[in-house]
C-alpha positions, 0 to 999 in steps of 0.5 A: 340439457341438449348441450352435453346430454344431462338431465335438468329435472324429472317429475314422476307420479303414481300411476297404474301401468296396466298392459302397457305402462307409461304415459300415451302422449307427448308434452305440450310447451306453450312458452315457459310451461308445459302440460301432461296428461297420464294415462289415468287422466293427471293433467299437469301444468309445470314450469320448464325451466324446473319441472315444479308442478304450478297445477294439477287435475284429474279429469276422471275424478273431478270432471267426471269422465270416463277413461277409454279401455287402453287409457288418456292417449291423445296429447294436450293442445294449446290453444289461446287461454284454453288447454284441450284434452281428448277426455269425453265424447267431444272434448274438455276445455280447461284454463291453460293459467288455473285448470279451471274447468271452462266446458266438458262433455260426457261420456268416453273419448278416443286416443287422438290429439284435438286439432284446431282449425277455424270454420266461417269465421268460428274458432273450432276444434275437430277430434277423433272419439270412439264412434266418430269424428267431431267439430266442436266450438272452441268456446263453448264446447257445442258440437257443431257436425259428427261423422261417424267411424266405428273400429274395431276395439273403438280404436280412433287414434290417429289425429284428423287433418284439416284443408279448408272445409275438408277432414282427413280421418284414418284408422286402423284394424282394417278400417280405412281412410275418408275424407270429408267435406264440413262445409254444411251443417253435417258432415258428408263423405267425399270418399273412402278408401282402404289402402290408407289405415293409419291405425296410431300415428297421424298422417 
């Protein structure tokens, strides 16, 4: 209670802590609900007012795919009727109401939060994966341009910017900052530096 500092509820689970233990990203509150991903990839869907779970999905056990090295990071984005999650190489789209899976993609994601933007009139969403930054169509999952941005450790954490038909992307370890224009069908380098790395928190 933000008046006089007492907790209203709490909701916990089983979950493996690994060398650093506890959740990687911050809650989604979409109205009188809000959403969790662990580190194991337990998407929770609660009430706000009682912390009573209205779903539950693991995305590694009934979607199938792979959890990157240090664990789910990126947080949920709420957009429309669809729940985003950084889970496979270009995302998953999930019912925000039921969980029902509305597309995936295979293989390993990164660390960061999708970021939603529109493109020509379409309705996208950019993130940061393991080796690269990716547009993908809202409502069908397809990729629509790759750029790609390989750290070391395959460390892509820090959430992209978009202006326009430009994408801000930094990382850590090193690695740098770019900007790029998506304006075409493939995604081109405008410049990049390395007096920016962001290596976890967007800019």
């Amino acid at each position: 209670n933000v008046n006089d500092g007492k907790e209203v509820w709490k909701q916990s689970y089983p979950c493996k802590g690994g060398d650093y233990p506890g959740p990687r990203s911050t809650p989604a509150v979409d109205g009188s609900v809000i959403y969790t991903i662990s580190t194991d990839g337990d998407v929770l869907c609660m009430d706000a007012a009682k912390g009573t779970v209205k779903w539950k999905k693991n995305v590694l056990n009934e979607l199938g795919v792979t959890r990157p090295k240090w664990g789910f990071a990126g947080s949920p984005c709420i957009e429309g009727d669809k729940l985003l999650i950084n889970a496979g190489k270009t995302g998953v789209a999930l019912d925000k109401k039921t969980g029902k899976e509305l597309w995936r993609s295979a293989d390993v994601g990164g660390y960061s939060t999708p970021v939603a933007y529109k493109a020509g009139g379409k309705d996208s969403i950019a993130l940061f994966s393991q080796k690269g930054a990716y547009g993908v169509d809202l409502n069908t999952g397809k990729e629509l341009w790759f750029f790609g941005w390989e750290t070391a450790y395959d460390v892509n954490a820090a959430d992209p910017i978009i202006s326009g038909a430009r994408v801000f992307i930094s990382s850590g370890y090193d690695h740098g900052c770019a900007l790029l224009d998506i304006s075409g069908p493939q995604a081109k380098e405008v410049w990049q530096s390395k007096v920016l790395r962001s290596h976890f928190s967007c800019c």
